[in-house]
C-alpha atoms as one frame of an Amber mdcrd trajectory, in Angstrom:
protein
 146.404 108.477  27.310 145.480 104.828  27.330 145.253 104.177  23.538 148.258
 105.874  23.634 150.100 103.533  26.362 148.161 100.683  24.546 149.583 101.110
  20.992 153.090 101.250  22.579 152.375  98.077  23.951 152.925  99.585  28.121
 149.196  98.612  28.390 147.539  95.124  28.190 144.193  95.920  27.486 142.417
  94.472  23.884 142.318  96.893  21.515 139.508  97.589  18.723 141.045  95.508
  16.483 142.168  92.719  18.841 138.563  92.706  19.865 137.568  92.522  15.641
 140.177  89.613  15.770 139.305  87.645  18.591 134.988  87.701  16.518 136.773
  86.443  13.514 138.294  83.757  15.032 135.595  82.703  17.205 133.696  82.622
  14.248 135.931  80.500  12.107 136.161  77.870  15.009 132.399  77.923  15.660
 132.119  77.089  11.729 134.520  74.402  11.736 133.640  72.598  14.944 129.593
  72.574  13.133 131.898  71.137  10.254 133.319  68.396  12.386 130.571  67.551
  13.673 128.772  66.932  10.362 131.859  65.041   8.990 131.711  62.966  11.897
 127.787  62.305  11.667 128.131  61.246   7.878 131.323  58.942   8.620 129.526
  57.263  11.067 126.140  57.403   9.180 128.043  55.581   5.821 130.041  53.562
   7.696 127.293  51.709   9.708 125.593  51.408   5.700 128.885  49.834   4.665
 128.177  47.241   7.848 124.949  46.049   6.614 126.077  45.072   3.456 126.701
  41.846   2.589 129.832  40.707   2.306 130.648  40.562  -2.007 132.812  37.967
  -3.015
């Protein structure tokens, strides 16, 4: 009865594959916020190198 009201859309609870869904996506921001943050480290990891240079002429 309530996967029935639930695939006609008369019930708001998550189904299987909303549940599926909401991992996958969880998992893709997880993966890009570790990606962010290792962008971020290099920028500021080269860009503090590109301060110690000397200045070329």
């Amino acid at each position: 009865m309530r996967r029935s009201e639930r695939n006609q859309g008369l019930r708001a609870d998550p189904t299987k594959w909303d549940g599926d869904w909401i991992k996958v996506l969880a998992r893709e921001s997880r993966e890009r916020r570790q990606s962010n943050e290792i962008l971020h480290k290099a920028l500021a990891y080269f860009g503090q190198a590109e301060l110690d240079r000397p200045f070329k002429r």
